[in-house]
MIVO-183111 format. One line per 8 residues: for each residue x, y, z of C-alpha. Coordinates in nm, 4 decimals. Layout:
N
X:Y:Z | ...
This chain:
326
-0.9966:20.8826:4.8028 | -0.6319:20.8054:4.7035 | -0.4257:21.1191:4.6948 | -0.0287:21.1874:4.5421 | 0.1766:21.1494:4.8348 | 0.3564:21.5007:4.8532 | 0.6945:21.5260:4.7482 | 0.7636:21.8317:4.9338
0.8637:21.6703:5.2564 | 1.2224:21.6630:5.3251 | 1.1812:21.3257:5.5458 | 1.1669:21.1351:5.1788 | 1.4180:21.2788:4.9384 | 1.7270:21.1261:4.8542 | 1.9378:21.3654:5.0460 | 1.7485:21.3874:5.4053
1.7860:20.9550:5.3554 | 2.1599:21.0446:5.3200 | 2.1738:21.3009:5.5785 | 1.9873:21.0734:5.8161 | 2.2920:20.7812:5.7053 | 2.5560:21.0525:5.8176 | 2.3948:21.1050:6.1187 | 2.3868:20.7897:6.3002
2.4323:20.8717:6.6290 | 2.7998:20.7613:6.7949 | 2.8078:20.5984:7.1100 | 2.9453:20.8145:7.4204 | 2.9716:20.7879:7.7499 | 2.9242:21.0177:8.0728 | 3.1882:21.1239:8.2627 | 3.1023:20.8334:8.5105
3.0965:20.5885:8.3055 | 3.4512:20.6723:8.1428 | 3.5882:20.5361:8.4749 | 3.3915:20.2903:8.5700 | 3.3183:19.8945:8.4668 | 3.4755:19.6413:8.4321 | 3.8686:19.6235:8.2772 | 3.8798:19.3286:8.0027
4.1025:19.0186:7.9641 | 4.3068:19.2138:7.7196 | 4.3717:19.5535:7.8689 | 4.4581:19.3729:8.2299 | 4.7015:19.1575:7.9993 | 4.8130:19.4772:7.8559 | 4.8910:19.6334:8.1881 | 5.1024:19.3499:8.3062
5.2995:19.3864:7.9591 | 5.3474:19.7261:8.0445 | 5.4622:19.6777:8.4254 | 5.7174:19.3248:8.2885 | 5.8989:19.6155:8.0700 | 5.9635:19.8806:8.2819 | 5.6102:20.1012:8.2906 | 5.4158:20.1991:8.4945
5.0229:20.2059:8.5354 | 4.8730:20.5518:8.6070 | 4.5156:20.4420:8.5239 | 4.2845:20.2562:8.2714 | 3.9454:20.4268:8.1290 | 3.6800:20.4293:7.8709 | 3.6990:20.5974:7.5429 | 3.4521:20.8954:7.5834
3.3551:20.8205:7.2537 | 3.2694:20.4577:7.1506 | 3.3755:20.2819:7.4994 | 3.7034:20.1401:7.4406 | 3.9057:20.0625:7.6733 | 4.2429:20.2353:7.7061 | 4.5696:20.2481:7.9226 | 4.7574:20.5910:8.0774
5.1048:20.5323:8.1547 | 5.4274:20.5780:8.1878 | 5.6609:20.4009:7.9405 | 6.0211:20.3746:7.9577 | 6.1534:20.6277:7.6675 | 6.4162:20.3339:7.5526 | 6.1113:20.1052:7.4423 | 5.9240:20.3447:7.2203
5.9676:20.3159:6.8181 | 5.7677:20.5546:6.5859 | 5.5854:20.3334:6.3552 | 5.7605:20.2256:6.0433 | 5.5504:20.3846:5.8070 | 5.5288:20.7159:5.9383 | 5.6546:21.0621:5.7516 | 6.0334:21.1732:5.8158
6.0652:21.3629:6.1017 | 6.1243:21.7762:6.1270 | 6.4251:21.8586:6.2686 | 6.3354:22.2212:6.2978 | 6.0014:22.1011:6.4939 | 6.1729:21.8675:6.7048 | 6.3486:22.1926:6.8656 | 6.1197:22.4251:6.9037
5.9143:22.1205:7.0855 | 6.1943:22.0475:7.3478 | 6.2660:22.4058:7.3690 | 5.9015:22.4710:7.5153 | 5.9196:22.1316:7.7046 | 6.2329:22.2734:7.8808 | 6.1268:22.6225:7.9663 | 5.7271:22.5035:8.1059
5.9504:22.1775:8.2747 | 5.5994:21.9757:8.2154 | 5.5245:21.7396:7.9403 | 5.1444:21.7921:7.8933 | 5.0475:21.5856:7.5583 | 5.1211:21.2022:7.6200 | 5.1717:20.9747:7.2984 | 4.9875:20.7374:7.1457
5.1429:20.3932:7.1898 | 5.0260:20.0475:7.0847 | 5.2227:19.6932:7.1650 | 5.4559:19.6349:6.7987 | 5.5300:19.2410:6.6675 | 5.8262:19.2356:6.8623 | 5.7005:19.3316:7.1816 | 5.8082:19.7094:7.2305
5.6244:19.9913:7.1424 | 5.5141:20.1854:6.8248 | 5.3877:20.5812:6.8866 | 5.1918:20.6058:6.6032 | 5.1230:20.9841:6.7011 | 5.3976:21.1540:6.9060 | 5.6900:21.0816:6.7382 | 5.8137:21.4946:6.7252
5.7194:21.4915:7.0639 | 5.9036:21.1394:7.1144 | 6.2151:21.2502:6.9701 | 6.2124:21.6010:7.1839 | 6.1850:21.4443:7.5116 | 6.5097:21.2189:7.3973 | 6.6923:21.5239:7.3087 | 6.6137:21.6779:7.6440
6.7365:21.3207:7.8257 | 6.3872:21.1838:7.9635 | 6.4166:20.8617:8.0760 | 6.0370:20.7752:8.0211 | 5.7443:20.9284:7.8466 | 5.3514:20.9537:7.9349 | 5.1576:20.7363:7.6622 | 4.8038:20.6504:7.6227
4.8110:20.2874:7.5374 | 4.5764:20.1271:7.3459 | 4.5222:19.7918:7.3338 | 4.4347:19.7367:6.9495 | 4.7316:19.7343:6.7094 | 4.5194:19.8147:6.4324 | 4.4507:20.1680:6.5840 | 4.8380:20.2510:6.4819
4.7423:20.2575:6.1317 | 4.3665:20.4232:6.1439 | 4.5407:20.7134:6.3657 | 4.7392:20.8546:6.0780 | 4.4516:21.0376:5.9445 | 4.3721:21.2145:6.2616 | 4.7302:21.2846:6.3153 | 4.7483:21.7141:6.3725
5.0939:21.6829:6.5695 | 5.2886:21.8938:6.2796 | 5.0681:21.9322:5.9144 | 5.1470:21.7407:5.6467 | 5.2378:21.8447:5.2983 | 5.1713:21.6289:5.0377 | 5.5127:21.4809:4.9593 | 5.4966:21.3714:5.3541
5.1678:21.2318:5.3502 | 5.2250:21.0217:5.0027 | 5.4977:20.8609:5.1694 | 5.3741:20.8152:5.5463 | 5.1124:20.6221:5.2821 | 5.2651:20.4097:5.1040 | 5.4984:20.2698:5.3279 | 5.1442:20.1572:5.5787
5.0478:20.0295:5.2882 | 5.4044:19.8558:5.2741 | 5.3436:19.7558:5.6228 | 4.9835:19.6020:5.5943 | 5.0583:19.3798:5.2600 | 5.3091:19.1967:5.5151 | 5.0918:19.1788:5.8434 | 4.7356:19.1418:5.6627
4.7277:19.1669:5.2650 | 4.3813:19.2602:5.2399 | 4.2172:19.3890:4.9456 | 4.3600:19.8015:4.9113 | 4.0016:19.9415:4.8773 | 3.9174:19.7762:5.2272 | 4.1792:20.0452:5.4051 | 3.9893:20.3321:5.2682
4.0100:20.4711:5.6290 | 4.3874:20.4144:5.6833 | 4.4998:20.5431:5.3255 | 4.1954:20.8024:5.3047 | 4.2890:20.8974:4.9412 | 4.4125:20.6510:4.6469 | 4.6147:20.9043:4.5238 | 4.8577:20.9092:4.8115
4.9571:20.5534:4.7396 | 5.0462:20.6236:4.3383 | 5.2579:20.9589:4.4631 | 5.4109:20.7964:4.7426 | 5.5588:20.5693:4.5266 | 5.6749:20.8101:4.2547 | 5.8208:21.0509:4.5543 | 6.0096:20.7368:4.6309
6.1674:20.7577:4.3049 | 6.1795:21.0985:4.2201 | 6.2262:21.3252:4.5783 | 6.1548:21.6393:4.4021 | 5.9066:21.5938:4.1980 | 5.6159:21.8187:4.1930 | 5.3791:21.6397:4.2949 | 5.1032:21.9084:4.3815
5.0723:21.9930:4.0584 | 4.9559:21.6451:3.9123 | 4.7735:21.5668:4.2698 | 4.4055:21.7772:4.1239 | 4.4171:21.5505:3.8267 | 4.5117:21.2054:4.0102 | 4.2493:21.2912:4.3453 | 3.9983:21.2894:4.0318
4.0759:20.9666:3.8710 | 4.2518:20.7518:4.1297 | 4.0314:20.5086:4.3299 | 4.1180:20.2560:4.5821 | 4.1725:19.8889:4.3992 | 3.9831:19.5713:4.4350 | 4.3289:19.3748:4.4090 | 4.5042:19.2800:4.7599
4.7730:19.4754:4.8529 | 5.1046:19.3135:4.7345 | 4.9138:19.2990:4.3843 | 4.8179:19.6588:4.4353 | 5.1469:19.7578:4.4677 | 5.2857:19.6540:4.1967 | 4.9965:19.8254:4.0048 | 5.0238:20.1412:4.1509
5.4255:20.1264:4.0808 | 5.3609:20.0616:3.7035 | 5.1179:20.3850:3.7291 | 5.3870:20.5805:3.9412 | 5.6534:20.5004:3.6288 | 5.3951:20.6732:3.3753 | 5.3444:20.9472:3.6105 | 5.7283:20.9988:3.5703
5.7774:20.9816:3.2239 | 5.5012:21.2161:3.2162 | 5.7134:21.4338:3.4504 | 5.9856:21.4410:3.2248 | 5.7516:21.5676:2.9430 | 5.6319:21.8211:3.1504 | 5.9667:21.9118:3.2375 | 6.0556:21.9626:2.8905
5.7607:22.1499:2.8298 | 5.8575:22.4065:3.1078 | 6.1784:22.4201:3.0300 | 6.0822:22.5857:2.6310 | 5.8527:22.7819:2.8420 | 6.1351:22.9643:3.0155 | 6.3794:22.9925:2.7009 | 6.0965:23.2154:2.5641
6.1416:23.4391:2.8736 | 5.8913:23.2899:3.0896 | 5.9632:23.2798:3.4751 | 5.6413:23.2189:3.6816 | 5.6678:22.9724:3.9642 | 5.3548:22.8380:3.8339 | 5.5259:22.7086:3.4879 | 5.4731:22.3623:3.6046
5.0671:22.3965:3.7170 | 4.9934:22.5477:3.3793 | 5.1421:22.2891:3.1692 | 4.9735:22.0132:3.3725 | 4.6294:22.2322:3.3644 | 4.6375:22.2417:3.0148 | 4.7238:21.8753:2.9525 | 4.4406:21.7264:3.2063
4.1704:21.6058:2.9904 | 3.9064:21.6359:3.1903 | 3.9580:22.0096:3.2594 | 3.6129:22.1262:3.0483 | 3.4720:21.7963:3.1556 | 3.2653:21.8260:3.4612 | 3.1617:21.5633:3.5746 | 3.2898:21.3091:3.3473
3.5323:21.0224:3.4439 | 3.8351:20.8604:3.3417 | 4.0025:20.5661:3.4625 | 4.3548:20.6936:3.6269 | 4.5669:20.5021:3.3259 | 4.4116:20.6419:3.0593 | 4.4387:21.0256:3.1972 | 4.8017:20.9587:3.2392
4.8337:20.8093:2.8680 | 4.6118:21.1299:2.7165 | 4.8050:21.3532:2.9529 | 5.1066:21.2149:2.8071 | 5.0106:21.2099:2.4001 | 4.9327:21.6053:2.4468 | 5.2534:21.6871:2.5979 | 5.4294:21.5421:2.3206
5.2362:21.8035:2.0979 | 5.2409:22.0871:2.3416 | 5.4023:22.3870:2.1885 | 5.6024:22.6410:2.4033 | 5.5444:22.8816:2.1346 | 5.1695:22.9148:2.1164 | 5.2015:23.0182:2.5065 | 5.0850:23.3958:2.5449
5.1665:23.5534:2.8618 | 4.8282:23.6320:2.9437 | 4.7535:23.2800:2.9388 | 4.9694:23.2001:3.2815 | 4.6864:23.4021:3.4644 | 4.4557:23.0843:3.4703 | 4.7088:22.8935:3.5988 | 4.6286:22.7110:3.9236
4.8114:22.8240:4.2319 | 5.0791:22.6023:4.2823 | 5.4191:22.6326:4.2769 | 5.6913:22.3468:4.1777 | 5.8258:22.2235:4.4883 | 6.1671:22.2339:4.3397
């Protein structure tokens, strides 16, 4: 007798087949095996690069995770670069790093390094701790090495050295992205992992332009509409910089707007957020979508009509949590 099959059972709904997608299991090794086989062509090529400039070879192992095949050692400080793209660096972190360096007299995190174009190296994640272990007068640095450039630009989203804020991360972005249309213009939605959110790249390039602007206040409404673009990346580019210029004049609107606010007495650091919350048109929308263009255009048309005076000062209490950065 044929019977319903039972929909009950979690092995056949949509979300155990997505949690059984998430959960494809990642390769690791033992703790054996991370030392032993056999070194390839390209890391024993790697070590001799590293011994011709200088370095020295502490050891080669296996990536614990994966397999890979990586280098520890000792690099001369001299031929070490932080990668082009990266944020600006923190003064104020850079000395409280070398001032901990100098009182423990160790150096216990090595860098990441990779080989650049030219034949030096780029740190893609150690560039605080880079630039402290100049300022104390090191001669060389401790670096795990790996042998595959394209690791300098995937490690930027695991980088924890020293949080980023927004303004950092749009930039450290945007000038990858910079970076990659020159090396290997592929198609911006195909370095989802490098850029992890499309809205970086549009901010990045207004922050460019516009140092302070606020961007945390616009970045709820632009992680909702922004997605990564079909187009390669010098195309792309010059997209997202047409977008970036509507994002400013938008600005300027908004700045407008904030400024009646506070001739009618209004102070709040929030001035900004609430103006921008109550221009987003999809803020009683959930769910709905919007390309990014056309929330920037609507965004734009009702801050042309928006009217300082109609403001009540209970109305500021729904405004979202974040200050101007100016």
């Amino acid at each position: 007798m044929l019977t319903k099959r039972s929909t009950s059972s979690s092995k056949n709904t949509p979300a155990a087949s997505r949690r059984r997608k998430h959960a494809a299991p990642v390769p690791t090794l033992s703790a054996g095996d991370v030392t032993g086989g056999t070194q390839t062509p390209e890391v024993e090529a790697l070590c001799r690069e590293i011994r011709e400039c200088g370095g020295g070879i502490v050891g080669a192992y296996r990536d614990p995770v994966g397999g890979h095949w990586q280098v520890v050692a000792s690099l001369p400080i001299d031929r070490i670069e932080p990668t082009p793209f990266q944020r600006d660096i923190s003064d104020a972190h850079v000395a409280r790093l070398g001032d901990v360096i100098s009182r423990m007299g160790r150096f216990l995190d090595p860098i990441v390094a990779v080989r650049n174009p030219e034949g030096a190296f780029w740190t893609p994640n150690g560039h605080h701790r880079l630039a402290a272990m100049r300022g104390l007068g090191a001669r060389s640095i401790v670096a795990v090495v790996v042998p595959e450039a394209a690791v300098a630009y995937q490690i930027l989203a695991m980088n924890t050295e020293k949080g980023h804020n927004l303004r950092e991360k749009s930039l450290e972005v945007v000038r990858m992205a910079r970076s990659l249309s020159g090396l290997e213009p592929r198609a911006e939605q195909d370095y989802a992992l490098e850029f992890e959110e499309a809205s970086y790249l549009t901010l990045g390039l207004a922050y460019e332009k516009r140092g302070r602007l606020s961007g945390g206040a616009y970045h709820p409404v632009l992680k909702r509409v922004e997605t990564f673009l079909a187009e390669p990346l010098p195309e792309s580019l010059r997209v997202r910089g047409e977008r970036s210029d509507r994002l400013l004049a938008l600005d300027d609107l908004v700045i407008a707007a904030v400024t009646g606010l506070k001739e009618r007495g209004f102070t709040s650091p929030y001035l900004k957020a609430f103006v921008v919350a109550r221009l987003n048109p999809l803020r009683f929308r959930r769910g709905a979508t919007m390309s990014a263009d056309a929330a920037l255009e609507a965004m734009s048309t009702a801050a042309r009509k928006f009217d300082p005076d109609k403001v009540k000062a209970g109305d500021l209490a729904s405004a979202p949590p974040v200050a101007a950065e100016e």
